[in-house]
C-alpha positions in Angstrom: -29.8 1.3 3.1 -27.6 0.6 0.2 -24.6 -2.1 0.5 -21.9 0.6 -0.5 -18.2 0.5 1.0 -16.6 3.2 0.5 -19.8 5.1 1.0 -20.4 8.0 -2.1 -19.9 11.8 -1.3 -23.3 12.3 -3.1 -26.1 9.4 -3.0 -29.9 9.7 -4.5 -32.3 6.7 -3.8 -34.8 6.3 -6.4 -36.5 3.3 -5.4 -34.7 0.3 -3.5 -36.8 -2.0 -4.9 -34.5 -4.0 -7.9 -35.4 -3.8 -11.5 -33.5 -6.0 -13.9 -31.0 -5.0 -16.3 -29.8 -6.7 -19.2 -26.1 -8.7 -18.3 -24.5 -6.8 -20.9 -21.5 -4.1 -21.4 -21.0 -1.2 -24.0 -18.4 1.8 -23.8 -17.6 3.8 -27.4 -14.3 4.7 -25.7 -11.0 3.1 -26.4 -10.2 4.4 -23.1 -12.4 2.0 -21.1 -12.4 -1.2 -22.6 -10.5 -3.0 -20.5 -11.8 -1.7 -17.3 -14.9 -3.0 -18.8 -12.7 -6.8 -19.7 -12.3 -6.6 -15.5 -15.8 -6.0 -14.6 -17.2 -8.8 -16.5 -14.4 -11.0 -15.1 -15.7 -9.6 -11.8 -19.6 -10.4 -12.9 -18.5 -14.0 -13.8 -16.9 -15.1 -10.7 -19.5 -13.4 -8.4 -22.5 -14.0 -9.9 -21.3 -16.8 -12.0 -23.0 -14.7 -15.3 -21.7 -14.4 -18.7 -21.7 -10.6 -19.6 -22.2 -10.1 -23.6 -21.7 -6.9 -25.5 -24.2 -4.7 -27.3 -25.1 -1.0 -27.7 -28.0 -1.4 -26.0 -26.5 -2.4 -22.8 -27.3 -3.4 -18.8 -24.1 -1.6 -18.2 -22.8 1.4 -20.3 -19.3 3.4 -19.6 -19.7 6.9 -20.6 -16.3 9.3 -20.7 -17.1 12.4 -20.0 -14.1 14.8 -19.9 -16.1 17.3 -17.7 -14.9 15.6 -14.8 -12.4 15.2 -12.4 -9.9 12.4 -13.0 -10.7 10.7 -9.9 -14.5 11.2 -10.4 -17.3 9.3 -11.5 -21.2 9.3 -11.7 -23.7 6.5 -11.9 -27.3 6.1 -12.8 -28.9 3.3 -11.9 -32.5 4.5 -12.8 -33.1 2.4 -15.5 -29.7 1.0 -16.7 -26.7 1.2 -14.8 -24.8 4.2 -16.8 -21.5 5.4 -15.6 -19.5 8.6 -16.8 -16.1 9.0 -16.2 -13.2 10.9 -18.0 -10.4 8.6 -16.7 -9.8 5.0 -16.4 -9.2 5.5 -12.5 -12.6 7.2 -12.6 -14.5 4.6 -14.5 -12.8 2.1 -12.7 -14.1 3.3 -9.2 -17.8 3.1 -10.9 -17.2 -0.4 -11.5 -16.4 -1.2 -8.5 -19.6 0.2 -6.7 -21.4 -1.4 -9.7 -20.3 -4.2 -8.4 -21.8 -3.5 -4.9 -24.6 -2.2 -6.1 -25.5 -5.1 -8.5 -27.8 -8.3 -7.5 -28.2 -11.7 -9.3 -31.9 -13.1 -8.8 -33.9 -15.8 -11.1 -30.5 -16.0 -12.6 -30.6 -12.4 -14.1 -29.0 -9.0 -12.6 -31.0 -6.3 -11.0 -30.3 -3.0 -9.2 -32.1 -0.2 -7.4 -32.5 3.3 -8.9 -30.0 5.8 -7.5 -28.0 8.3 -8.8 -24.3 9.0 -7.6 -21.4 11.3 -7.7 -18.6 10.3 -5.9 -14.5 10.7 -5.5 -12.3 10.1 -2.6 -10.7 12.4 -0.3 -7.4 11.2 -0.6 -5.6 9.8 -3.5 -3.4 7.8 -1.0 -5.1 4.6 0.2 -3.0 1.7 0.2 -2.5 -2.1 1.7 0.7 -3.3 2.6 1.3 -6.8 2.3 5.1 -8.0 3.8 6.5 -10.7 1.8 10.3 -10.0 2.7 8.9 -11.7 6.1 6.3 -14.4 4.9 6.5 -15.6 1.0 3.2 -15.2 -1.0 2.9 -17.0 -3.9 1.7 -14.9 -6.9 -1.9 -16.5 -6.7 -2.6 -14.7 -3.4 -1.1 -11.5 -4.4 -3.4 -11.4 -7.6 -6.4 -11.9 -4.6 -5.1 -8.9 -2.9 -5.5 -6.7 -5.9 -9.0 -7.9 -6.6 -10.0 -6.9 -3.1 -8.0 -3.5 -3.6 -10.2 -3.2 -6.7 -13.3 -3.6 -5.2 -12.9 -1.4 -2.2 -11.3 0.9 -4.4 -8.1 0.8 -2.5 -5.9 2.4 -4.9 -2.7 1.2 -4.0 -0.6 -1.9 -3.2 2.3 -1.2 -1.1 4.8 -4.7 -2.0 7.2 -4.9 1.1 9.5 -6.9 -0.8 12.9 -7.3 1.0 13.0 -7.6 5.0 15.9 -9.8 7.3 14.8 -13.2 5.8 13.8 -12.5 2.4 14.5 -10.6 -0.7 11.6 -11.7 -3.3 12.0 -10.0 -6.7 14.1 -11.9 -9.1 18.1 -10.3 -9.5 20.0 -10.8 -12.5 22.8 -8.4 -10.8 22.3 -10.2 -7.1 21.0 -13.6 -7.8 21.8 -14.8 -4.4 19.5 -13.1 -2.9 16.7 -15.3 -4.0 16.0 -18.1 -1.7 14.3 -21.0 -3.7 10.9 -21.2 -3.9 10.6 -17.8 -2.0 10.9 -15.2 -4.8 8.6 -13.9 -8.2 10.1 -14.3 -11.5 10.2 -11.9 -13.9 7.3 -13.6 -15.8 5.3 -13.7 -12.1 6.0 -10.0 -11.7 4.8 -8.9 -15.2 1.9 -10.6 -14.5 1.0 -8.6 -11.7 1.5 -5.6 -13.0 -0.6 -6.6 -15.6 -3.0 -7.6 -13.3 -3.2 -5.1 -11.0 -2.9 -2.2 -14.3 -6.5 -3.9 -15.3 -7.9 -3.3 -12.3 -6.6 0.5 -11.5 -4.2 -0.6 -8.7 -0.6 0.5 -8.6 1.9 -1.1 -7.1 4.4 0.4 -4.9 7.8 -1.5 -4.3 9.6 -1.1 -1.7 13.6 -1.6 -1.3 13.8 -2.2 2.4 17.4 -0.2 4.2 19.4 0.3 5.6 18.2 -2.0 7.9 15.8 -5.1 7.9 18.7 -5.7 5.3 20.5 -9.2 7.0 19.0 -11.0 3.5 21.9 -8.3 1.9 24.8 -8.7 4.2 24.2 -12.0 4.0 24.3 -13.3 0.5 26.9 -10.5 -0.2 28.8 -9.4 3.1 31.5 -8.5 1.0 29.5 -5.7 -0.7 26.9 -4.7 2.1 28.4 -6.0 5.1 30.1 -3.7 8.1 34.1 -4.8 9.3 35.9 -3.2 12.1 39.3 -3.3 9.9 39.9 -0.6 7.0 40.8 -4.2 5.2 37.4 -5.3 5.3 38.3 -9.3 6.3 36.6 -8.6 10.3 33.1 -8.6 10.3 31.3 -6.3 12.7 29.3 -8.8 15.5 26.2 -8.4 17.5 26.3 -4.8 19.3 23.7 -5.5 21.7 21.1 -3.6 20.0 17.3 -4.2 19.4 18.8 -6.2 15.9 21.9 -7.9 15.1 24.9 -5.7 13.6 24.5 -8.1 10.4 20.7 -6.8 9.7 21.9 -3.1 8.6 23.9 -2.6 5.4 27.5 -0.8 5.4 26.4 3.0 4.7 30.0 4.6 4.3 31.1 2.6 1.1 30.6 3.8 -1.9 30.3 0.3 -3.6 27.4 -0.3 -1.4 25.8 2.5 -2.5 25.8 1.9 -5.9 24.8 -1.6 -5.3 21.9 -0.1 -3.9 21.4 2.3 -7.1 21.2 -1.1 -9.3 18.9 -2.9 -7.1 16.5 0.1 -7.3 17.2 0.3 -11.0 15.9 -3.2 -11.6 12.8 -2.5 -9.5 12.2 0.3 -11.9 12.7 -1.9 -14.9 10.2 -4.2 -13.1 7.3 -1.7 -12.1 7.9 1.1 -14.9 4.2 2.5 -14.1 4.7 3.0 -10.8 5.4 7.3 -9.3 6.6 6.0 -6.3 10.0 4.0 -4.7 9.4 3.0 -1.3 13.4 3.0 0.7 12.5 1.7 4.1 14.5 4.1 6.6 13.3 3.0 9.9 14.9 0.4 12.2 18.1 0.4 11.5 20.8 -0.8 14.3 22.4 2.7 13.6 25.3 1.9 16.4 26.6 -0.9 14.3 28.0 1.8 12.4 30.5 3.2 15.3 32.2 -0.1 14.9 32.4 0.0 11.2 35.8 1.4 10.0 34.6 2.2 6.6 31.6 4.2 8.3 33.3 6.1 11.1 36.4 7.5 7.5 33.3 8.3 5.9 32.1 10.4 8.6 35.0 12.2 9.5 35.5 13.0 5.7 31.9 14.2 5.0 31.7 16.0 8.8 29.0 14.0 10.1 29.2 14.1 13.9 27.2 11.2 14.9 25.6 7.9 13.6 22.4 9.5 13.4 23.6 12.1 11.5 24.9 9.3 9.0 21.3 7.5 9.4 19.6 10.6 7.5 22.7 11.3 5.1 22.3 7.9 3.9 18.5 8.0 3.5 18.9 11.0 2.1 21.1 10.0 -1.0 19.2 7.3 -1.8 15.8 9.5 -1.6 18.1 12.1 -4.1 18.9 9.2 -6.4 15.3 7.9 -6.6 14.4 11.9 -7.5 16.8 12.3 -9.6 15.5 9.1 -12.3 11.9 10.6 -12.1 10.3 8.4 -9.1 9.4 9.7 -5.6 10.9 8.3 -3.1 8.6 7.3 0.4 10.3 6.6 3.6 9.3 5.2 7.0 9.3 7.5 9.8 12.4 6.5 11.5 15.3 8.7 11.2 16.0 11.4 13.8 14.7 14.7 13.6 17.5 16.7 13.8 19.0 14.1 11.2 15.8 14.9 8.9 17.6 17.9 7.1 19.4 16.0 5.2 16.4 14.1 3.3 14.9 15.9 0.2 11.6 17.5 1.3 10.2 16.0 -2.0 10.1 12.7 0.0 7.3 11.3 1.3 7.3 10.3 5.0 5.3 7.7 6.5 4.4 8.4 10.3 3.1 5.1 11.7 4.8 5.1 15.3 5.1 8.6 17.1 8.2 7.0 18.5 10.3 8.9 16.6 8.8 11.3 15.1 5.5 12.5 15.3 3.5 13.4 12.3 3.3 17.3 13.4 7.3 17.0 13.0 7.0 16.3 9.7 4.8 18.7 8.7 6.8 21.4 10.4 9.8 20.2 8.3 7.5 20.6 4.9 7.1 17.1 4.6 3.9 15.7 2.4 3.0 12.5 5.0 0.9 9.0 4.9 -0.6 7.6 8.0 0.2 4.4 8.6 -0.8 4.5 12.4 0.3 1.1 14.4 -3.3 1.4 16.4 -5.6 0.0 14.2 -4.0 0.4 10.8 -1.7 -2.7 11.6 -2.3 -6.4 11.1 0.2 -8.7 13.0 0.5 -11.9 14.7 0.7 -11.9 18.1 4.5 -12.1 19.0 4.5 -9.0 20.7 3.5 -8.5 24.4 0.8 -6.6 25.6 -0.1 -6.0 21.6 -3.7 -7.1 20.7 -5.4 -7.4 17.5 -7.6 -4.0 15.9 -11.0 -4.9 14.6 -13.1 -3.5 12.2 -14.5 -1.3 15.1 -11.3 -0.1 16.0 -10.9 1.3 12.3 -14.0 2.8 12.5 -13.6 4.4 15.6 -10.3 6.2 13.6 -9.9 8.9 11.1 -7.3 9.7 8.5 -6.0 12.2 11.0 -5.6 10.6 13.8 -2.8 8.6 15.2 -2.8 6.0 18.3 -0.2 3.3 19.4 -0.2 0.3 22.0 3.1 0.9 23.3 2.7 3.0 26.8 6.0 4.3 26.2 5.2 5.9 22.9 3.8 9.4 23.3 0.7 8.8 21.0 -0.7 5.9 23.7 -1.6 8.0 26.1 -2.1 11.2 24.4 -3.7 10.2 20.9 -2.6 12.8 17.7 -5.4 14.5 16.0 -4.1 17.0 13.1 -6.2 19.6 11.4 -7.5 18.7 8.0 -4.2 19.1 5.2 -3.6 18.2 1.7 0.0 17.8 2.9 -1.5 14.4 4.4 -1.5 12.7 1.1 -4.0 9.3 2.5 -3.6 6.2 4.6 -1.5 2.8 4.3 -3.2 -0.4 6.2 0.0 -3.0 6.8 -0.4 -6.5 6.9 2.9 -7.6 8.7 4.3 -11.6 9.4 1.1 -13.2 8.1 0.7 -16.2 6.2 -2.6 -16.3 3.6 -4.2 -18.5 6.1 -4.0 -16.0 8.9 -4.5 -12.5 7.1 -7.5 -13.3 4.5 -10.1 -13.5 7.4 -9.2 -10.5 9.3 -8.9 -9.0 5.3 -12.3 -9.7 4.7 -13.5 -8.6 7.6 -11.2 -5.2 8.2 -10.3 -3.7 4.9 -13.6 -2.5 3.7 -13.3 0.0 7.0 -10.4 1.1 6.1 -11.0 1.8 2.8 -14.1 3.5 4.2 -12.3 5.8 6.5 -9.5 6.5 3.8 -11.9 7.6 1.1 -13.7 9.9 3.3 -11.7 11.8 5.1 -14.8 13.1 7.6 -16.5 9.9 9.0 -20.0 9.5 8.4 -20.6 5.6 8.0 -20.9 4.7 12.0 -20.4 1.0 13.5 -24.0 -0.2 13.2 -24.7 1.0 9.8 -21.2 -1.0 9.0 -22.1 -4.3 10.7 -26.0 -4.0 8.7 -24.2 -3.8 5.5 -21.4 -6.3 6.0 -23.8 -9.1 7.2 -25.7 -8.2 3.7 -22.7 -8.2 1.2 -19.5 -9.8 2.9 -20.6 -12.7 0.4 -19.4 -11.0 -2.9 -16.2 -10.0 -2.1 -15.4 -13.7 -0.9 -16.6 -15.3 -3.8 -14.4 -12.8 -6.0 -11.3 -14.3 -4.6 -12.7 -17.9 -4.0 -10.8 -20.1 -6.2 -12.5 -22.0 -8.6 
């Protein structure tokens, strides 16, 4: 059995037995020579090897414009030859080079199989939530090498939350706590980083709620008052969050504050196609209490507050359209309040509590599924909550949503859709976590998720799994070990 997670569509063994190859690189395309920079980096800190280059190489990137853009081959039957017509594509044979590859007698080997491979979905991301719990830059940069190796191909950055707003501001500045944000210098890096390794980043601008870290450094822009004068602030409401963790949505300068916030998230991640807005959560009551809300519902005829939850997550999804990005949104607002958001947005169903992900299909929504049950990784500060395993994720598909919660509909009664390209792929979430917590359970739970999300029809079962983790869990630690 070969150590390969994701497992390839198409997989011919030669011979198992390992035959050296030469630790050396060689591409004639401009196109791949960085990806080729990355796997040698790779080489060097899990095998501790020096890679060289020379025509006459161990490990040779072809581009071949025959195939798909998310496609690669690899031939292992004498050298290891990959062909690829994209950089995504090569990348991806890298990565199961990397898997596939053995050090012995301080020298590289490898079976002899050939392999044709893509995923199912484009859409396979991991979440990691550092508007709750700071991570400094030298843990995110470990998060994209394990993206990069599991070909996990995108890195969902839940930037803003109550406590924390950690991008850099030059139009808020008080939003950065000290020693809790990136600078501009730490965020170039990482896109830097992450571009060498085929993972894009997705930001997300949290709101309207989650957003106290807003009305608090600037209640006087984001903040909800009870008085048309704006001097009484609204209090607590008695809802599931305080009144100060949702933004003012009925005032117009809050609404372009929002437009520059996500315009100097743009400036930061230019190559990124997608804006993340939040949209779930919000203390939406707070809102009957705000005077500036309740004029701005009576002159736009919106009935209700939940009417005035999707108009507001609506504009901003409109905006984020409207400057050439596409805008993804929690499942959270009410469905008869959906109408108002631009069915070019993506929506996230990771509850059923509100929505369920048939809802949003029937609406003519493209959709993500970020399922709480197992797809979640959480401390344990909620009741009757327990944690999901690497058998939990197995036992899951890219169709298939569960819960915890008995009072959500998809606990008792799990969701299974039929197979759909309007399901775009699969987001796991790492929420409230410090390193120390989250990089065990990572190890461990990631490469079945990125299993599962690459092939949409499950073949790899929990045995198999368990045989090839005990074999290779080794590599992808020493990858991020720091040296």
């Amino acid at each position: 059995m070969l150590n390969l997670i994701p497992t390839p569509k198409k997989c011919t063994v030669n011979d198992e037995a390992l035959h050296a190859v030469p630790a050396t690189v060689y591409t004639e395309s401009p196109l791949f020579g960085d990806a080729l920079v990355t796997f040698c980096e790779s080489i060097k800190r899990i095998y501790d090897i020096e890679m060289t280059t020379t025509p006459d190489a161990g490990v040779s990137l072809v581009l071949d414009e025959a195939l798909a853009a998310d496609t690669y081959t690899l031939d292992s039957t004498e050298r290891v030859i990959i062909r690829a017509a994209t950089r995504e594509g090569a990348l991806y044979g890298l990565a199961t080079a990397l898997q596939l590859l053995e050090k012995g007698n301080g020298a590289l080997a490898v079976p002899s199989v050939s392999i044709e491979d893509k995923p199912d979905k484009d859409y396979r991301s991991f979440m990691i939530a550092t508007g709750r719990i700071f991570h400094p830059l030298s843990k995110m940069l470990k998060y994209v090498d394990l993206c990069f190796y599991y070909k996990v191909k995108y890195l969902h950055l839940h930037f803003a939350d109550a406590d924390l707003y950690t991008m850099p501001s030059k139009a808020f500045p008080k939003l950065c706590k000290p020693g809790k944000h990136y600078t501009f210098e730490e965020i170039a890096k990482l896109n830097d980083y992450a571009a060498s390794r085929g993972v894009v980043l997705v930001p997300e601008l949290e709101g309207p709620g989650h957003a106290r870290v807003l009305t608090e450094a600037y209640p006087e822009i984001f903040g909800n008052y009870t008085d048309e004068s704006r001097t009484e602030p609204v209090g607590v409401t008695g809802s599931k969050f305080s009144a100060h963790g949702v933004i003012c949505v009925g005032h117009e300068q809050t609404f372009e504050a929002v437009k520059t916030l996500i315009g100097e998230i743009i400036e930061m991640f230019p190559s990124s196609p997608y804006i993340h807005i939040g949209g779930d959560e919000a203390p939406y009551d707070t809102w009957d209490l705000c005077a500036t809300c309740r004029a701005y519902m009576e002159k736009n005829g919106i009935k209700d507050v939940h009417e005035l939850y999707g108009e507001y997550v609506g504009r901003v999804a409109s905006y984020v359209l409207s400057i050439g990005k596409t805008p993804i949104v929690w499942e959270g607002v009410a469905k008869e309040a959906l109408r108002y958001i631009p069915k070019e947005t993506i929506m996230v169903a990771w509850s059923g509590k509100y929505q369920l992900a048939t809802d949003h299909l029937e609406l003519g929504f493209k959709i993500i599924n970020a399922s709480w049950k197992p797809l979640y990784l959480v401390t344990r500060y909620i009741p009757n909550y327990d944690h999901y395993s690497y058998e939990d994720i197995l036992n899951w598909n890219v169709y298939n949503w569960q819960h915890w919660a008995p009072t959500v509909p998809v606990c008792q009664n799990p969701l299974t859709i039929e197979p759909t390209d309007k399901l775009l792929g699969a987001a796991f979430c790492a929420w409230s976590m410090e390193y120390e917590q989250l990089i065990s359970r990572l190890l461990e739970c990631m490469p079945a998720f990125a299993e599962r999300a690459w092939n949409a029809d499950p073949t790899l079962q929990l045995e198999e799994y368990c045989l090839m983790m005990r074999k290779s869990a080794d590599k992808p630690a020493r990858l991020i070990a720091d040296k």
